[in-house]
Every structure is written in structure tokens, then in C-alpha cells.
PDB file of N, CA, C and O in Angstrom, chain B, residues numbered from 101:
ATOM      1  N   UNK B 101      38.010  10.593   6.017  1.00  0.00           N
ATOM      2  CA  UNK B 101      38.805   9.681   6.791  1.00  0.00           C
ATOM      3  C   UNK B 101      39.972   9.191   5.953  1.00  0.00           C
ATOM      4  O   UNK B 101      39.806   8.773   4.807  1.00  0.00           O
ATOM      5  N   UNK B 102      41.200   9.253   6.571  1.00  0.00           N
ATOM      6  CA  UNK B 102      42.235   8.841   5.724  1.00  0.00           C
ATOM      7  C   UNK B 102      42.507   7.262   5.305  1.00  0.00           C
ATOM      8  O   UNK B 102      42.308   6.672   6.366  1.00  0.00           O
ATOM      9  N   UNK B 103      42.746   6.589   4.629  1.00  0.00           N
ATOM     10  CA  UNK B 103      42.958   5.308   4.555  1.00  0.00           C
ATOM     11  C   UNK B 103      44.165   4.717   5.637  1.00  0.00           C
ATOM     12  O   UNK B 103      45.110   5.382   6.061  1.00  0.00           O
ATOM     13  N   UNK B 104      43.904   3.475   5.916  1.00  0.00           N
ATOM     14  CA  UNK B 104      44.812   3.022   6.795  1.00  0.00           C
ATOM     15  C   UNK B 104      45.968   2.595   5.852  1.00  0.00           C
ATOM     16  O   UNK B 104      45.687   2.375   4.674  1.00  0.00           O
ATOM     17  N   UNK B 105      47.369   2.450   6.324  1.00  0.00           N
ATOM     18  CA  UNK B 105      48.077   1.003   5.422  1.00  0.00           C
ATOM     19  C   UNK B 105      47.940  -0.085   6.304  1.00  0.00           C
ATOM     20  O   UNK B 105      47.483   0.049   7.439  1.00  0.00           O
ATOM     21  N   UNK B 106      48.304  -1.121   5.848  1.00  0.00           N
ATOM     22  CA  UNK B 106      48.625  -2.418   6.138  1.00  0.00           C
ATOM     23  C   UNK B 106      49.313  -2.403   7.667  1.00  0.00           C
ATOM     24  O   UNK B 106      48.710  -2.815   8.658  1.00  0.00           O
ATOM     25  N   UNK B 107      50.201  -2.050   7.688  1.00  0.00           N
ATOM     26  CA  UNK B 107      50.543  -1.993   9.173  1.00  0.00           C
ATOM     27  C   UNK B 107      49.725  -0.981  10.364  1.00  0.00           C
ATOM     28  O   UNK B 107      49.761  -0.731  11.569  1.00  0.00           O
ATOM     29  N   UNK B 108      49.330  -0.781   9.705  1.00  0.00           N
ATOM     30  CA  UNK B 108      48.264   0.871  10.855  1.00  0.00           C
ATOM     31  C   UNK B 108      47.264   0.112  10.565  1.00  0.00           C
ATOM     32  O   UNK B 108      46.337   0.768  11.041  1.00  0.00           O
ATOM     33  N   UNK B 109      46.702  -1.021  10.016  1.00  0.00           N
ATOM     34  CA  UNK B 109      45.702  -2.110  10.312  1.00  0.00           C
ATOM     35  C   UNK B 109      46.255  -2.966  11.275  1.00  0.00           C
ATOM     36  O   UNK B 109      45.910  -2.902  12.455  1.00  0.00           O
ATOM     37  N   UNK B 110      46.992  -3.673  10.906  1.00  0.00           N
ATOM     38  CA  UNK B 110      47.145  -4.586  12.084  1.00  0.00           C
ATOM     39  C   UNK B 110      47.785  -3.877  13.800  1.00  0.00           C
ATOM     40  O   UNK B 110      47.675  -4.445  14.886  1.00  0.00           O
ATOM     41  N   UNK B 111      48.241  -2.911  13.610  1.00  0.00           N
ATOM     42  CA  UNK B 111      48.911  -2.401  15.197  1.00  0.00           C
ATOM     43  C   UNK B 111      47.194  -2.036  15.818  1.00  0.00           C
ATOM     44  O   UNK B 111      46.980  -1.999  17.029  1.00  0.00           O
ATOM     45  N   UNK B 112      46.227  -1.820  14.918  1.00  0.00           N
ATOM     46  CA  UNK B 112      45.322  -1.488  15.340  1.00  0.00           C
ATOM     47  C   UNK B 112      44.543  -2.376  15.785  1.00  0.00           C
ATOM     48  O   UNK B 112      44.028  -1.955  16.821  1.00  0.00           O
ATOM     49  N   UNK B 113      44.141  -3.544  15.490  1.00  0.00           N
ATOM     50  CA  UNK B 113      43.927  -5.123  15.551  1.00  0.00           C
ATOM     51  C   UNK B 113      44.397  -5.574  16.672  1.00  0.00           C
ATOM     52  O   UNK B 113      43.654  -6.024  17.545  1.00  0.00           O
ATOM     53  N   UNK B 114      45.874  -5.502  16.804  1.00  0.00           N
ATOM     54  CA  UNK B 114      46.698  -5.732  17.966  1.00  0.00           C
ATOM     55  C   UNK B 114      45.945  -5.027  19.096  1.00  0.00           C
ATOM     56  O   UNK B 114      45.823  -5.819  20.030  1.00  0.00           O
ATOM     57  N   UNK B 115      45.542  -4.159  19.294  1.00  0.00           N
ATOM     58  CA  UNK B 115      45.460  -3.286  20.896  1.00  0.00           C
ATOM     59  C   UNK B 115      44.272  -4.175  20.728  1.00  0.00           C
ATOM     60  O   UNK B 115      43.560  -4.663  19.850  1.00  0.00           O
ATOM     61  N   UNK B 116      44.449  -4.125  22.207  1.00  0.00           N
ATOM     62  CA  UNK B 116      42.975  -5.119  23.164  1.00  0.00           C
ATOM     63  C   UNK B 116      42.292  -3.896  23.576  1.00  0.00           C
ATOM     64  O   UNK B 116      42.789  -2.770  23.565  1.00  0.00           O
ATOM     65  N   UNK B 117      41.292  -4.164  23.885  1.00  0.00           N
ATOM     66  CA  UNK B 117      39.819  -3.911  24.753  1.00  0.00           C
ATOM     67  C   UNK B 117      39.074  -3.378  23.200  1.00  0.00           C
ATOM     68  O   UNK B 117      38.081  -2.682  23.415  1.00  0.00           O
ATOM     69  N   UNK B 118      39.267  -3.507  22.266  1.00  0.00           N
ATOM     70  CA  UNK B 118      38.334  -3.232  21.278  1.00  0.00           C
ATOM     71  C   UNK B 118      37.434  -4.020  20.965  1.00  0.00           C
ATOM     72  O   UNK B 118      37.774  -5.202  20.941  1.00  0.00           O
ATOM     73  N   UNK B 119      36.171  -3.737  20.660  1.00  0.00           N
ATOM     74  CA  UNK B 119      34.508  -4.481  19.910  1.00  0.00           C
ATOM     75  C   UNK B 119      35.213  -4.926  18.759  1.00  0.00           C
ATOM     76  O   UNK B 119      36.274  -4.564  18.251  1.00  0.00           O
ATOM     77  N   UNK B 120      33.985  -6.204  18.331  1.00  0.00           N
ATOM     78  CA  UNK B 120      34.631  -5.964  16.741  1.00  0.00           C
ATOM     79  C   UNK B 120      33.103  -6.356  16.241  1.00  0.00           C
ATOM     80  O   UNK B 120      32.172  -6.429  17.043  1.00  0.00           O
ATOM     81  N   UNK B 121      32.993  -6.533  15.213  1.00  0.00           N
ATOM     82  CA  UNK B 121      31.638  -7.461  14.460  1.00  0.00           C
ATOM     83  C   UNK B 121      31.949  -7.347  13.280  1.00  0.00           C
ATOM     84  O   UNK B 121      32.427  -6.456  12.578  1.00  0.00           O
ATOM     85  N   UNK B 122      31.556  -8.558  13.120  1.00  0.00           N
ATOM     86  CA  UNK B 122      31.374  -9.561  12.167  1.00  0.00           C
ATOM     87  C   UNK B 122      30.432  -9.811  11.418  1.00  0.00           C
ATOM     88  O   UNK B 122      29.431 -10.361  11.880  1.00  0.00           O
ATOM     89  N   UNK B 123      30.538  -9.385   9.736  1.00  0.00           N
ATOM     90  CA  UNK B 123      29.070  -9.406   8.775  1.00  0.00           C
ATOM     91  C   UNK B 123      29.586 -10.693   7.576  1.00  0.00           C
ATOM     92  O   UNK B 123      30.479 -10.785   6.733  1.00  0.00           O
ATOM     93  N   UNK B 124      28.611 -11.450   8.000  1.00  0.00           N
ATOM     94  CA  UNK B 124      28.677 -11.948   6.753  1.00  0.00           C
ATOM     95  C   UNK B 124      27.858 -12.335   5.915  1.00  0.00           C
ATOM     96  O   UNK B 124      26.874 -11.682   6.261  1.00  0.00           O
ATOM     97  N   UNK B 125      27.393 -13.210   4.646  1.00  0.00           N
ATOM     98  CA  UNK B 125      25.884 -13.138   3.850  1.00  0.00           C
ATOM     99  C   UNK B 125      25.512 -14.538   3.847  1.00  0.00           C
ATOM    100  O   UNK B 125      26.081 -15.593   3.569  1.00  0.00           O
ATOM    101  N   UNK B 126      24.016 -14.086   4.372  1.00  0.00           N
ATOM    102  CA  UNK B 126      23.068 -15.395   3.949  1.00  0.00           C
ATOM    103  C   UNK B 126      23.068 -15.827   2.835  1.00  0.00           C
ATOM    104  O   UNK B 126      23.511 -15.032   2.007  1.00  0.00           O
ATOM    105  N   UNK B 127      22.569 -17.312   2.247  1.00  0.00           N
ATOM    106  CA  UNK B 127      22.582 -17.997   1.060  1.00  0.00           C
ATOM    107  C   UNK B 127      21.725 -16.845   0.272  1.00  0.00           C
ATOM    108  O   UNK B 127      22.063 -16.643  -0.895  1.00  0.00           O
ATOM    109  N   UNK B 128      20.599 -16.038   0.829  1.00  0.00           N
ATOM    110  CA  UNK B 128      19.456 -15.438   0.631  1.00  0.00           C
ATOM    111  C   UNK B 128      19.772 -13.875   0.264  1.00  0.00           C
ATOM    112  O   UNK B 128      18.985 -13.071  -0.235  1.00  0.00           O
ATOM    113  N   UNK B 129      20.997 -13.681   0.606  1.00  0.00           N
ATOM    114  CA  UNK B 129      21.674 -12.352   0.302  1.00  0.00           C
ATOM    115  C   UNK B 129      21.477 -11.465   0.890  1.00  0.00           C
ATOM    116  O   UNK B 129      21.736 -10.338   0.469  1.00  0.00           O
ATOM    117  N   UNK B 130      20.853 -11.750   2.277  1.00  0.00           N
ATOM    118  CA  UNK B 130      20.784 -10.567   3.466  1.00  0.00           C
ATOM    119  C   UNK B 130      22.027 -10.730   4.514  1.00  0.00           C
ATOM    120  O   UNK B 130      22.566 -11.828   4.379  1.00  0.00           O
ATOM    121  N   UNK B 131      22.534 -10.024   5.383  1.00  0.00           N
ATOM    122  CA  UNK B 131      23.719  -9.808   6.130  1.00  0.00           C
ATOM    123  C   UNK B 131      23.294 -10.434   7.048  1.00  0.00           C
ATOM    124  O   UNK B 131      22.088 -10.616   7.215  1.00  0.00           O
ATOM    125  N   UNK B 132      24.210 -10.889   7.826  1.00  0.00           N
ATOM    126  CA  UNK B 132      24.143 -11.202   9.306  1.00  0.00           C
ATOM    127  C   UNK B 132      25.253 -10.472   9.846  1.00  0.00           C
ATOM    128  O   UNK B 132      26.415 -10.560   9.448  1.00  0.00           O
ATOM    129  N   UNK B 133      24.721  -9.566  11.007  1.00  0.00           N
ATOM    130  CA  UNK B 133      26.095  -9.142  11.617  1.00  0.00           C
ATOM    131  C   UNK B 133      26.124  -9.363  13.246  1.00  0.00           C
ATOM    132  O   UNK B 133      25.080  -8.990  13.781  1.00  0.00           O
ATOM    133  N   UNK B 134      27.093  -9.886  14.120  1.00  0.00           N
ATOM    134  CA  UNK B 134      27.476 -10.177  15.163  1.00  0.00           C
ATOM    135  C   UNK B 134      28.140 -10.007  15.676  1.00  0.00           C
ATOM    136  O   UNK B 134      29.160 -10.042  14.988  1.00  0.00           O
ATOM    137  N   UNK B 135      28.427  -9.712  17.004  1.00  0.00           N
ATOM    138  CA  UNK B 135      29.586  -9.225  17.864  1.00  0.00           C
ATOM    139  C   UNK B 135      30.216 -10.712  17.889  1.00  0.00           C
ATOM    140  O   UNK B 135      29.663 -11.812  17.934  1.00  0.00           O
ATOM    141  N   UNK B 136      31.862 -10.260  17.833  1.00  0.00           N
ATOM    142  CA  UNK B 136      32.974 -11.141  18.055  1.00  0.00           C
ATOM    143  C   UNK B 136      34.007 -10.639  18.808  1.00  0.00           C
ATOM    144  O   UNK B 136      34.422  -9.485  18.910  1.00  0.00           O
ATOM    145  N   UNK B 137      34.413 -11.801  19.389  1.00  0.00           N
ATOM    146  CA  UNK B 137      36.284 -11.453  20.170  1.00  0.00           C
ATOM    147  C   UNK B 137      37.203 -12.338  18.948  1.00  0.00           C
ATOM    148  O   UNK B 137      36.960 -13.320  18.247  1.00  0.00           O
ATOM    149  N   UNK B 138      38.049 -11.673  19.071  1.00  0.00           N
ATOM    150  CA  UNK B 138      38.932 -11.752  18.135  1.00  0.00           C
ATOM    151  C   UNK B 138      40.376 -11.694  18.469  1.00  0.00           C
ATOM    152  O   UNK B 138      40.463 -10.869  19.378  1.00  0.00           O
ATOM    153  N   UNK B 139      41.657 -12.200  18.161  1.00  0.00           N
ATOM    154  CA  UNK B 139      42.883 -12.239  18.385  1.00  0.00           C
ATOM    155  C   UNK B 139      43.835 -12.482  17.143  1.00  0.00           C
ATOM    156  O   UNK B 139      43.622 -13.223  16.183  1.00  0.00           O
ATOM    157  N   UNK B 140      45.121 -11.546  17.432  1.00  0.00           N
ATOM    158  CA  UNK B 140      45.897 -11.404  16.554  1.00  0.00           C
ATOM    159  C   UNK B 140      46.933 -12.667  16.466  1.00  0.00           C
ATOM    160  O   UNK B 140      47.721 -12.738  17.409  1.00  0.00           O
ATOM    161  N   UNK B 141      47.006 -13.381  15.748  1.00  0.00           N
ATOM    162  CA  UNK B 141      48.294 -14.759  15.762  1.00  0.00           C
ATOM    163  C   UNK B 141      48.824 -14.880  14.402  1.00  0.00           C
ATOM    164  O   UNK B 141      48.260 -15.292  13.389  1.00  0.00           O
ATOM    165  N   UNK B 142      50.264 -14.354  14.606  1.00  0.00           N
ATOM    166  CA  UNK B 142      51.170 -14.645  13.755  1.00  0.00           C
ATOM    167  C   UNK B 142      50.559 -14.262  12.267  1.00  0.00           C
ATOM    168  O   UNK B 142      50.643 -14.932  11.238  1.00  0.00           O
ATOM    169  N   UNK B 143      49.785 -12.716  12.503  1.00  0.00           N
ATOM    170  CA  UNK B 143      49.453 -12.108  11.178  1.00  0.00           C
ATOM    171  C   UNK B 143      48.234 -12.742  10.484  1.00  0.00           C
ATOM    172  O   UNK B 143      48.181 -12.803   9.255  1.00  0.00           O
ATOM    173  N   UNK B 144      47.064 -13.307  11.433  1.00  0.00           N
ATOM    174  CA  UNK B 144      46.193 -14.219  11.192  1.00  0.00           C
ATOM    175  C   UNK B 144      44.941 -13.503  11.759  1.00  0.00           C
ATOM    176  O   UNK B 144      44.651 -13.824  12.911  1.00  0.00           O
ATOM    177  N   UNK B 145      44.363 -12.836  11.316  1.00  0.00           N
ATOM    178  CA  UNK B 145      43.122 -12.776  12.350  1.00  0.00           C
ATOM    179  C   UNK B 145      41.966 -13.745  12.711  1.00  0.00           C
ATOM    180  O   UNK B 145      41.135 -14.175  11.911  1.00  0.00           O
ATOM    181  N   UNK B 146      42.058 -14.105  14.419  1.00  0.00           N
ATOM    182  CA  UNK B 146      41.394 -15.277  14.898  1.00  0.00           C
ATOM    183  C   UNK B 146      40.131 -15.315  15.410  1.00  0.00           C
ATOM    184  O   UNK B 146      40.056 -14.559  16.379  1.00  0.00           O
ATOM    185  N   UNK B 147      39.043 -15.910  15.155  1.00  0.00           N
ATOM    186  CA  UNK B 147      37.808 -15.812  16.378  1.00  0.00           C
ATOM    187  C   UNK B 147      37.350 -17.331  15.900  1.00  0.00           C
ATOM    188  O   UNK B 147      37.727 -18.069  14.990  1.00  0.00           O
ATOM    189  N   UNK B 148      36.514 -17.427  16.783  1.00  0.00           N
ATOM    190  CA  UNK B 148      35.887 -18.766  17.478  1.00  0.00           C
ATOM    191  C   UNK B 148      34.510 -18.704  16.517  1.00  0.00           C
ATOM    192  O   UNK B 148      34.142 -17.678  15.945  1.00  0.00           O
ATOM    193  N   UNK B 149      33.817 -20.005  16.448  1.00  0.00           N
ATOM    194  CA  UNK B 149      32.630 -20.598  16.305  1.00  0.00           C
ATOM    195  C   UNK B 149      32.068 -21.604  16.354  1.00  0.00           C
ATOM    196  O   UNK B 149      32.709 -22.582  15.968  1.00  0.00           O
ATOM    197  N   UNK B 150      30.788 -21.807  16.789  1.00  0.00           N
ATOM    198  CA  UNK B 150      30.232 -23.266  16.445  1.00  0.00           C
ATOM    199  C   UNK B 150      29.673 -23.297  14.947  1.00  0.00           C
ATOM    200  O   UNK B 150      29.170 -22.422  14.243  1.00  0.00           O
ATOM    201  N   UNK B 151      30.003 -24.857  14.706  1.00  0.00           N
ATOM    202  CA  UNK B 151      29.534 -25.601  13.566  1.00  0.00           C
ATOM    203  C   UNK B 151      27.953 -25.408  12.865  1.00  0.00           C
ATOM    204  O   UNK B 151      27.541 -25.675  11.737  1.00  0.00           O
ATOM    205  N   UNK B 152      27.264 -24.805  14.100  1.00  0.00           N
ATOM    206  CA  UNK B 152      26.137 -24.807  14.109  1.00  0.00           C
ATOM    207  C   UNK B 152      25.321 -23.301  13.698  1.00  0.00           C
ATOM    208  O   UNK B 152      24.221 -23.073  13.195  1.00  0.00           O
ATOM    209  N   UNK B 153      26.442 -22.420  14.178  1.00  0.00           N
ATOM    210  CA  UNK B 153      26.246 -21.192  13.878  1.00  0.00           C
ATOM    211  C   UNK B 153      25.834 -20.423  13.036  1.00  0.00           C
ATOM    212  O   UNK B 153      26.439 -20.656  11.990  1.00  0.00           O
ATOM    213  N   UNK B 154      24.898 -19.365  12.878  1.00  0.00           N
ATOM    214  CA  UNK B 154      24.831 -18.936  11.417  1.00  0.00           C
ATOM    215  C   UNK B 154      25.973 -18.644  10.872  1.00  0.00           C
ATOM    216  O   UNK B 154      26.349 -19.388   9.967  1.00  0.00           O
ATOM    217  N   UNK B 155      26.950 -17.341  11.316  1.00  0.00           N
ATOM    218  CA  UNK B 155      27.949 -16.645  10.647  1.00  0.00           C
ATOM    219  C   UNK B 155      28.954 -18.489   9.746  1.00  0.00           C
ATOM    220  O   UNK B 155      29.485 -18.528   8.636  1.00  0.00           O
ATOM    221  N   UNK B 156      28.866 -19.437  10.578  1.00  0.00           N
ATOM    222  CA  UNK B 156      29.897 -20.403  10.198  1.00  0.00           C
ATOM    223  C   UNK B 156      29.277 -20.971   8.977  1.00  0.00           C
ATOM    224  O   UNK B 156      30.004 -21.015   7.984  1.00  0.00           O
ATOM    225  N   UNK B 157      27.597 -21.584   8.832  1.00  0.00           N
ATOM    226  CA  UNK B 157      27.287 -21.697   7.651  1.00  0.00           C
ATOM    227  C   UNK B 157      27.168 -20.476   6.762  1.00  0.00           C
ATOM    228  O   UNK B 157      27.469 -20.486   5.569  1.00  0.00           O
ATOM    229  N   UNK B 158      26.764 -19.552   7.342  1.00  0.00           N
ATOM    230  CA  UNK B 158      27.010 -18.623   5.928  1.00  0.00           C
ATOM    231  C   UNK B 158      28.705 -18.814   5.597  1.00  0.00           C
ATOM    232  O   UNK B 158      28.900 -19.382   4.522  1.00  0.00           O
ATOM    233  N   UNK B 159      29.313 -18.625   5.966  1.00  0.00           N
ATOM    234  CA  UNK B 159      30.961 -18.508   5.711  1.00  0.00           C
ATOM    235  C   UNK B 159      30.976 -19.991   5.044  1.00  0.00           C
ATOM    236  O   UNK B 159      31.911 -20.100   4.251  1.00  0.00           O
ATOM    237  N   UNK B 160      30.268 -21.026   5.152  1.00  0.00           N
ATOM    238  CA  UNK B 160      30.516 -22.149   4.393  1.00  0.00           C
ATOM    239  C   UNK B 160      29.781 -22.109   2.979  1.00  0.00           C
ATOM    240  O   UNK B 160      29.832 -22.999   2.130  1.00  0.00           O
ATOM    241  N   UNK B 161      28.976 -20.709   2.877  1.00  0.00           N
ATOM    242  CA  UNK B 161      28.546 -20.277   1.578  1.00  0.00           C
ATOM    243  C   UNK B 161      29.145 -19.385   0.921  1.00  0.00           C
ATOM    244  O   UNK B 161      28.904 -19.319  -0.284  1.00  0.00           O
ATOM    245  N   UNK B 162      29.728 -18.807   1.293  1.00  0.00           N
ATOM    246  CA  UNK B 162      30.264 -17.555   0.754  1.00  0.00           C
ATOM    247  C   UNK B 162      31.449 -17.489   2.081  1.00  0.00           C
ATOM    248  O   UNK B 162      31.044 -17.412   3.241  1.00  0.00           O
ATOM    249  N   UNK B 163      32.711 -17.522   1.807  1.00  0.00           N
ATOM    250  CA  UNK B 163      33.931 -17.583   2.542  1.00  0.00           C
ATOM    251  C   UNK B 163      34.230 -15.785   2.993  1.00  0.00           C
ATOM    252  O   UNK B 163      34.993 -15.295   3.826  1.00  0.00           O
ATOM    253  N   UNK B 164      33.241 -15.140   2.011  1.00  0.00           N
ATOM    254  CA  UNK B 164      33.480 -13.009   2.317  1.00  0.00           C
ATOM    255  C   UNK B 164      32.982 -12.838   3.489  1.00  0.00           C
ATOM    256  O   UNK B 164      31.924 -13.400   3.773  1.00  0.00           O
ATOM    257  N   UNK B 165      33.609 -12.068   4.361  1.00  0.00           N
ATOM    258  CA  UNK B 165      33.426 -11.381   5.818  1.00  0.00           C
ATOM    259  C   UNK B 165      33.743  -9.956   5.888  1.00  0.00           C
ATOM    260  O   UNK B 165      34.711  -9.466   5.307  1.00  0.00           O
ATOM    261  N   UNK B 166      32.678  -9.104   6.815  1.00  0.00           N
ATOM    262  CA  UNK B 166      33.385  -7.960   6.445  1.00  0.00           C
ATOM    263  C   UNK B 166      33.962  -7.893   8.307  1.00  0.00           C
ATOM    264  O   UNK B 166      33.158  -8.505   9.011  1.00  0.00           O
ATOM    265  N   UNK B 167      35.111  -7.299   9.088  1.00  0.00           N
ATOM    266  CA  UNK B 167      34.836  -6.930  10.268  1.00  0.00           C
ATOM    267  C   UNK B 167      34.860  -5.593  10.291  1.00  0.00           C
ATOM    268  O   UNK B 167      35.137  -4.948   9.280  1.00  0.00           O
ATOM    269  N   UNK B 168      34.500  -4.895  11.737  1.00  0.00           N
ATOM    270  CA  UNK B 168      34.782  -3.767  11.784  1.00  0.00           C
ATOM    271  C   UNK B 168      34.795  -3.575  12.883  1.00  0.00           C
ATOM    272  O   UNK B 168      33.983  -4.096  13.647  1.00  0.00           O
ATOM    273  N   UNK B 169      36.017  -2.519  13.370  1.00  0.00           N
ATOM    274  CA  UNK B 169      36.363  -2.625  14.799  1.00  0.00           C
ATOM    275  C   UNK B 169      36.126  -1.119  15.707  1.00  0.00           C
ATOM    276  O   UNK B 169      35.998   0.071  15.421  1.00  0.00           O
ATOM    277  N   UNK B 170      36.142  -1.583  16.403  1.00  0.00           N
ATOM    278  CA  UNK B 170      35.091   0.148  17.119  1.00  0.00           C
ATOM    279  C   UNK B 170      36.895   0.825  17.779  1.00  0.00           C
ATOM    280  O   UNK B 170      37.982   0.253  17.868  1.00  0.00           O
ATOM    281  N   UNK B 171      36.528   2.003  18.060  1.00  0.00           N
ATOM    282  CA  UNK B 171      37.316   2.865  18.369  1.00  0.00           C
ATOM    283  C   UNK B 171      37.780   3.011  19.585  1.00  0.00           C
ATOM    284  O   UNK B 171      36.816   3.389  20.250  1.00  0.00           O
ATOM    285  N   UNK B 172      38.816   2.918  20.339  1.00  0.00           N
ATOM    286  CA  UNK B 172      38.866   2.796  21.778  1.00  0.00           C
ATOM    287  C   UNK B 172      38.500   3.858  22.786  1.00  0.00           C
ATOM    288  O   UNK B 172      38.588   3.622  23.991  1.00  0.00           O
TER     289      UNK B 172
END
């Protein structure tokens, strides 16, 4: 698989109707991974959560996320 650049990431980001999910790590060092919607703003990639959430406390342990976006 060829590597993307930087812009052939984000035009790719940009197109809608794509999956995405979202991994990130327990305090405990196992993954959590979850489906997310996601949106492109001003070179920002955006998604939603509650306070309460795992992915949000793990991310309040470790700020690393991996996404990965499915193929149209």
C-alpha cells in the first residue's frame, strides 16, 4: 500500500459517507475501539463525546488516538 501525503489524508477525511473508529488505551493498556462520526473543520478533525465515556477518560489518560477510516 502506498503511503498517503498530507493532503491525500485530509481530501480523504473530507468525503462523507465514510465509517471511522476510534482506538484508544485503557489506564490498563488494553485498546478500546469504537465507531465514530467525525467532521472536517478548518483542518481539525472533529467528533463528539460524553464526559462519561470510556474513549474520553481514556483520552484523559493518555491524549494518543489511533482513527481509521473505511473505504467507500
Amino acid at each position: 500500500m502506498a503511503r498517503l501525503s498530507i493532503p491525500e489524508m485530509w481530501q480523504i477525511l473530507r468525503e462523507t459517507g465514510r465509517d471511522a473508529l476510534i482506538a484508544t488505551i485503557r489506564p490498563d493498556g488494553r485498546p478500546h475501539n469504537v465507531p465514530v462520526w467525525y467532521a472536517v473543520v478548518d483542518d481539525q478533525l472533529i467528533f463528539s463525546t460524553w464526559t462519561e465515556s470510556v474513549k474520553y477518560k481514556n483520552l484523559l489518560y493518555s491524549p494518543r488516538l489511533c482513527l481509521t477510516v473505511s473505504q467507500p
